[in-house]
Each structure stands twice: as structure tokens, then as C-alpha cells.
C-alpha positions, 0 to 999 in steps of 0.5 A: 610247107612243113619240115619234120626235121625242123619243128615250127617251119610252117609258121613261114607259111608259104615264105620261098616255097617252090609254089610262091618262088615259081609265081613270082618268076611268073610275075618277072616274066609278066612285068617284063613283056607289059614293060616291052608292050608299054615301050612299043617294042612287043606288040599290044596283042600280047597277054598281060596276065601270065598267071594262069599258065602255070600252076602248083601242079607244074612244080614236080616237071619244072623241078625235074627239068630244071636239072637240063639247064641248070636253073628252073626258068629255063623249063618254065619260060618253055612251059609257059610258051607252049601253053600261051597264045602264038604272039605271047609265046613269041614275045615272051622272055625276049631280052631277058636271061634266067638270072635276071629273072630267078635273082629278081624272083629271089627280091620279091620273094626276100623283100616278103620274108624282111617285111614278115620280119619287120613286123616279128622285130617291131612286135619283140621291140614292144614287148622289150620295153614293157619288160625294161620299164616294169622291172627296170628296178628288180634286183637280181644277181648278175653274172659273168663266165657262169658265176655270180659276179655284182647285182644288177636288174632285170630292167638291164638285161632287158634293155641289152635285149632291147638294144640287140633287137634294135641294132637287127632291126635296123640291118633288117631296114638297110638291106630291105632298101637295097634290094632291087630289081636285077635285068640285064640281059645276057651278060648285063649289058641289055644288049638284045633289047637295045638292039631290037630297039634299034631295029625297029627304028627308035632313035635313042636304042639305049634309053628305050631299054632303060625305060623298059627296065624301069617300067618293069620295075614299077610293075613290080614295084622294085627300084632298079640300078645297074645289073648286078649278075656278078656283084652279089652285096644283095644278097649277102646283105640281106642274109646279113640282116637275118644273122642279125636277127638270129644273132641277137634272138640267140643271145636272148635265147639262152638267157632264157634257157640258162635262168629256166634251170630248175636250179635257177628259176628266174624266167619261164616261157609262156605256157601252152598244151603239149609245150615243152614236153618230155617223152620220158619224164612227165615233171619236166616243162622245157623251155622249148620255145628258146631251144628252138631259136637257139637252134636257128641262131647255131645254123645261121652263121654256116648259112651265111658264110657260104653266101659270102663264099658263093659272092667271093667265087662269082666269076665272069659274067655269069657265075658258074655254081657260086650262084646257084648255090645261093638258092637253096642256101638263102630260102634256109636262112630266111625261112629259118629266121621267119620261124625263129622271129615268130617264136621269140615273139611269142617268147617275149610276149608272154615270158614270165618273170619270178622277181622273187626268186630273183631277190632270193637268189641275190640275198643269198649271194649278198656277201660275195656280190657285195665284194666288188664294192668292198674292194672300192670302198678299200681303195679310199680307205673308206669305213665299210658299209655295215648294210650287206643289203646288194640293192643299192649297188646298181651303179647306172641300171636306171639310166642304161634302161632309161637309154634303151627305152627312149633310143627304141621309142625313137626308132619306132617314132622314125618308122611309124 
């Protein structure tokens, strides 16, 4: 996919675009005919490969048609039965209703894009204790509401980033775990193929239909649970954890775009040709990578809440438009979060880091960081320490990185 209007979408790649979403209802579709096939309820003359009945050069119909019915698997299920051999067709898409498929569709495909970001947080959390530990003793002049407030370190503001990417990393985890496989049938009850399984003489109806959720399950390799057609934590869940991730990329973000101030100079972002480019002022080097995870981390919140509002709205059995303005809201969100992943990574691993100015910085503001331990000094009527050297005054900058460092090192030992 590309989108001109947000630099950087093709580092998704092909994460929820119309031709990955459309073969993985295509996979739905097959996992629950092989799972009617394998429970004896279909016959074994039906095809197990469905992929070859459509293509990337159906989605253009399958868009148009979509608005017929309301959903895209409507026409698809239509498109595919007319080019399937008579007994597949006949078979095809019995028991099942178009949420189960789109909403399981929707699984297969976030369950990629949380695995891609896994991988982007594993990456960052790497490079965040690199930078904790190199400069966990690197003065420089910490700041708070924009003004110079006490000396901390570089190594500390590092770990904070660190503890952030952690603390996503593991939303990220939690709502992987919770995805599942969403077949229930009309109105969740799985009622037509328990019934067809009553038909055709199988003394346990229900237990047949269970078995075949849960084959079609391991076909797809997805646990399953109880429909969830009107109950969407999913879905919020997993757009939780990409807030998390924007969340927390943001904050790093603009710290990297506050100290990258010609005035301040503390950090710098990787170099690369034609990056941060100015069309009108050749001198200047933007730190674009961080712009652009901004960027993402201003978008994100809307994003989210209108899933929370879709979840809040879902009615009945079967939502009518809270669930449909899932779709389109999510594959925002998630291939949003799969860029900005990637960029901060790329950020992070290269980002460069000028202690020099940072000390420079700190001694010029020696007098005035220094009045907080002035102040501590007055309250037990101790003499004053004649060394405005700000240096010494760290407080527990060592130990909070230290923390940091060995609570990731954990976490990555759990995962590994």
C-alpha cells in the first residue's frame, strides 16, 4: 500500500490492506468447510484450497458490491461459489455468518501486525539499555514545565523510555493472548450447524458443532471461546495496546524533537540522504523521524475512542454500524502503529547523543540547578557546599537506571 498523505505507510507493507484482508476471509472460509469436511457434516468431495478462486484483481467488484450488503463477505462468498466446483459451492460458507468471518479475518490479520510490533518493541528495548547503560552517568540539566529544574542524566531519561516501551510491550503481549477466533453463527448460538448435525443422525448436535469451531480453530491456529459478535474487548484490547505503543513512542518523540532545538542540541537523529529536508532552507536538518511518530501518537487517541464508542453502541446480536465502523478504524490504528514502530526503531538505534553539550549546558546553569540543594542544605542549617560543581547531585540516577535495565532484561529473559 502507499498513502501520500502519510509518509512512511509503506513500511506496513501489505499489513490489512484490501488484498491481505481479502485472503484471510478466504482462509475463514476454507478453515471452516475442511472443519465441516473433517467433522463428517460436509462431504470429502469438497475442495480444501480455496485460495485460488480469487484474487487481487477481484477487490475493485468485491469493494463496489460490498455496499449491497453492508459487509464485503457477502459478495466474496457469492464470487467464490460461482467459480467453485458444484459440491464446494454448495457447502461453502454453511453455518457460518459474514461477522464470524470478517471479525476472524480481522484476528489473523491484527494477530500479524501485533507480531511485527513485537518485534519493533523487542528492537527499541535493545537499544533503550544500550543508551541507559552508556550514559547512565552523563550529566545533564533536567528539566520540568520547559525550565530548567535540577541535573539529572541521560542514562535516566533513557531508562524512563525504557520502562515505557516495556510497560506497551506488554499490553502488546496480553491482547496478542486474547485474540481468538470469532464462529458463531447467525446470532452466536451456532444454531444451523448444530441442527445439520442433528440431521444427519449424530447423537451429540452440540458437541459436533463445538468440535468443529475448534477444528477450524486449529486450522487456523487461533484459540476459540464463546462468540463474541456483541462483546468487543478484543478489539479495544488490541487497539489499547497500539495506543500503548504510540503512547509511549510519543513521549520518546518529543523529547527527541525538544533537545534537537538548534538552541539546545542534545540529540540528533540518524543521518540519511534527503532526511530532514527543508524545501526552502537548505541549512536546516529536521528531526523528521520523531515528527512523524509524533504524528502517529496525536492520531492515535481519536482512533481508539471511537472503538470504545463502537463497543459501547454494540446492540442486540448483531451490531448495526458500531460494528462496521470498526474496520476501516482499526486498519488506521494498526498500520499507523506498525510505521511509527519502525521509525522509532530506526530513531533509537541510531540516535546521537552530544554529552558535550549536555555538560555545557548543565555548567551554565550550575548556580540556579544547584538551588534546590541549596534550599536542603538550609533546612539543617548545614554550611553550604562551596563546589557549584551540579554533578554530584544525582540523587538515585544510578540505581533507577540499574532498575530499568535488569526489570527489561527480565522481561525479555521471560519471552526468549
Amino acid at each position: 500500500m502507499t498513502d501520500l498523505l502519510w509518509p512512511g505507510d509503506e513500511r506496513a507493507g501489505d499489513l490489512m490492506s484490501d488484498a491481505a484482508f481479502l485472503m484471510a476471509m478466504v482462509r475463514v472460509e476454507e478453515a471452516w468447510l475442511h472443519a465441516l469436511v473433517e467433522c463428517r457434516l460436509a462431504p470429502a468431495g469438497c475442495a480444501d484450497d480455496l485460495s485460488g478462486l480469487v484474487s487481487v484483481d477481484d477487490v475493485p467488484q468485491l469493494a463496489a458490491d460490498a455496499e449491497g450488503g453492508g459487509n464485503p463477505v457477502i459478495p466474496l462468498v457469492d464470487l467464490m461459489r460461482s467459480r467453485a466446483d458444484t459440491v464446494t459451492a454448495w457447502w461453502l460458507h454453511q453455518g457460518l455468518t459474514s461477522q464470524d468471518v470478517l471479525d476472524t479475518a480481522l484476528v489473523l490479520t491484527l494477530r500479524e501486525a501485533l507480531d511485527r510490533l513485537d518485534d519493533e518493541l523487542e528492537s527499541q528495548i535493545a537499544a533503550l539499555i544500550r543508551l541507559a547503560e552508556r550514559h547512565a552517568s552523563t550529566p545533564m540539566v533536567g528539566r520540568t514545565l520547559t525550565q530548567h529544574a535540577v541535573p539529572t542524566t541521560f542514562g535516566v531519561m533513557a531508562a524512563t523510555w525504557l520502562d515505557s516501551v516495556v510497560d506497551a510491550a506488554d499490553v502488546v503481549a496480553t491482547a496478542r493472548g486474547h485474540l481468538a477466533a470469532q464462529l458463531g453463527g447467525a446470532v452466536g448460538t451456532l444454531a444451523a450447524t448444530t441442527e445439520l448435525a442433528r440431521l444427519t443422525g449424530r447423537q451429540h448436535p452440540t458437541s459436533v458443532a463445538a468440535e468443529v469451531v475448534e477444528t477450524a480453530g486449529r486450522r487456523l491456529d487461533l484459540p476459540t471461546t464463546r462468540p463474541w459478535h456483541t462483546s468487543r474487548s478484543r478489539v479495544t484490547g488490541a487497539g489499547s495496546a497500539l495506543l500503548a505503543c504510540t503512547d509511549a513512542w510519543g513521549r520518546i518523540a518529543t523529547d527527541v524533537t525538544t533537545r534537537s532545538r538548534t538552541e539546545i542540541g542534545e540529540l540528533a537523529e540518524p543521518a540519511a540522504a534527503g532526511r530532514g529536508q527543508s524545501s526552502a532552507m537548505p541549512h536546516k536538518r529536521n528531526p523528521v523521524l520523531a515528527v512523524l511518530v509524533r504524528r502517529a501518537a496525536l492520531a492515535a487517541p481519536a482512533l481508539q475512542s471511537t472503538l470504545h464508542l463502537a463497543a459501547a453502541t454494540t446492540g442486540d446480536q448483531r451490531p448495526d454500524g458500531a460494528w462496521h465502523v470498526e474496520w476501516a478504524t482499526l486498519r488506521a490504528l494498526t498500520r499507523r502503529a506498525v510505521v511509527a514502530g519502525s521509525q522509532l526503531t530506526e530513531l533509537l538505534e541510531g540516535l546521537q547523543v552530544d554529552t558535550r553539550r549536555m555538560s555545557a549546558t548543565l555548567d551554565a546553569s550550575a548556580a540556579s540547578v544547584l538551588a534546590e540543594r541549596r534550599a536542603v542544605a538550609d533546612l539543617v542549617h548545614a554550611e553550604h557546599d562551596p563546589d557549584a560543581d551540579p554533578r554530584p547531585y544525582l540523587g538515585i540516577a544510578l540505581e533507577i537506571v540499574a532498575d530499568s535495565v535488569a526489570r527489561a532484561h527480565r522481561r525479555r529473559g521471560a519471552v526468549s
